[in-house]
C-alpha positions in Angstrom: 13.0 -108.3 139.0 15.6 -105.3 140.4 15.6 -101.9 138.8 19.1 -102.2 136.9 20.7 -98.6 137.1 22.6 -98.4 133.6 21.5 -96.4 130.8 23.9 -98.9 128.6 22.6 -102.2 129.8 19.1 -100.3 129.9 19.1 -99.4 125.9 20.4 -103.4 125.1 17.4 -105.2 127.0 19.0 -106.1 129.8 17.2 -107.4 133.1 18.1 -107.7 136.3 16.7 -110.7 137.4 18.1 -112.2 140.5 20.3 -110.3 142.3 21.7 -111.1 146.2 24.6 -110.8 148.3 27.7 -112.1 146.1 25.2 -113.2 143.0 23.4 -111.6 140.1 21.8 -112.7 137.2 21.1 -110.7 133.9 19.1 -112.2 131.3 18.9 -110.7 127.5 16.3 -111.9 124.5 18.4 -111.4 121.4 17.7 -109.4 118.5 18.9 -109.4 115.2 20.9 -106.1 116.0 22.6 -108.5 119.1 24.2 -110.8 116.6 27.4 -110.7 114.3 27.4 -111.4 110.4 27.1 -115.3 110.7 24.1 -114.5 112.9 25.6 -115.5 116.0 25.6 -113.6 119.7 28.2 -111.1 119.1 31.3 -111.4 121.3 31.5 -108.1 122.7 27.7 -108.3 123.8 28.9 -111.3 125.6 31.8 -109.6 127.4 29.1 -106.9 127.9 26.9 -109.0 129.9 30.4 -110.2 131.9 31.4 -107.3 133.0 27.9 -106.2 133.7 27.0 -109.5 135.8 30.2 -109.8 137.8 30.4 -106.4 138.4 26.9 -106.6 139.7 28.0 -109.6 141.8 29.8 -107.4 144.2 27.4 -104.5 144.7 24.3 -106.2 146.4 23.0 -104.0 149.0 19.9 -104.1 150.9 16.9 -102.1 150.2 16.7 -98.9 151.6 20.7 -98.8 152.2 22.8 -96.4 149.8 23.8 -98.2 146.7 27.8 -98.9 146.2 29.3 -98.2 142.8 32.5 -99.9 141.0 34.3 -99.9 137.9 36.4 -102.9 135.8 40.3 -103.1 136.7 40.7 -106.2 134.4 37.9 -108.6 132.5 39.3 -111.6 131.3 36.7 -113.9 128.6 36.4 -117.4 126.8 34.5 -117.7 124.2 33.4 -121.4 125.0 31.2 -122.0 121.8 28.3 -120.7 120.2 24.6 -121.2 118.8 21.4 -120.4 117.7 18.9 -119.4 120.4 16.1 -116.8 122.0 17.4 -115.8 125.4 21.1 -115.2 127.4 21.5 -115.6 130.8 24.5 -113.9 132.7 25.3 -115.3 135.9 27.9 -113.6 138.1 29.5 -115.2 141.5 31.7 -113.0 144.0 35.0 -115.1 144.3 36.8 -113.0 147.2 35.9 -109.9 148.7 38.7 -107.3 150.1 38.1 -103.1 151.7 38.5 -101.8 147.8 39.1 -104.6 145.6 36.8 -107.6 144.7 37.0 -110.5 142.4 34.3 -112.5 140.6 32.9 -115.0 137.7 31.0 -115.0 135.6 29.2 -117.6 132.8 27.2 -116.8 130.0 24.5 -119.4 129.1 22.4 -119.5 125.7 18.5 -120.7 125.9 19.9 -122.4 129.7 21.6 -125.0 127.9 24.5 -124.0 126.3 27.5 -122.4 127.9 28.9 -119.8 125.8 31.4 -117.6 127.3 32.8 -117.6 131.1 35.4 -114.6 132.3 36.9 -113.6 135.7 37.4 -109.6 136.5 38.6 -107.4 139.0 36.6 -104.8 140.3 37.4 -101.3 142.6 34.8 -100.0 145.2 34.7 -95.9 144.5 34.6 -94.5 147.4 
């Protein structure tokens, strides 16, 4: 497991748990305060963990090197469907990679089985 620097995704319950050059992977055990009032995964903790995961996608470094920060030009989600379960797992996947600009996917999956939401952002390297 990485250390996941985000007070935010920190206070949900958020782990980092895979995380590598163009990948990372955020996984979440929901809680009654994570769902909506039909005791579903609420959406916005689903773009949450989209914006979170792709965002991460594109900021791997190596250990030891100084870390590289970003923030969201555009997040784009589908909710794909929905369900009763214990954990989420974000997975995010670098798409293309330019000097200040990157883009990247990302899926939401419920228990591993279920796909609930995917999304595409764009992301800016602060300099």
């Amino acid at each position: 497991m990485h250390a996941i620097d985000n007070p935010f995704l920190q206070w949900l319950g958020v782990r980092l748990t895979a995380w590598q050059t163009d990948y990372a992977e955020m996984t979440l055990d929901t809680a009654p305060h994570h769902m909506n009032r039909i005791g579903r995964v609420q959406g916005g903790l689903m773009c949450t963990l989209l914006d979170a995961v792709c965002g991460y996608a594109g900021l791997y470094v190596p250990p030891g090197e100084p870390a590289v920060r970003n923030v969201t030009l555009s997040l784009t989600t589908n909710f794909l469907s929905t369900g009763e379960g214990n954990t989420l797992v974000a997975k995010g996947y670098m798409e293309r990679k330019g000097r200040s600009v990157y883009f990247a996917r990302g899926e939401v999956w419920l228990d591993g089985t279920l796909l609930l939401a995917s999304g595409v952002g764009t992301f800016k390297y602060l300099r």
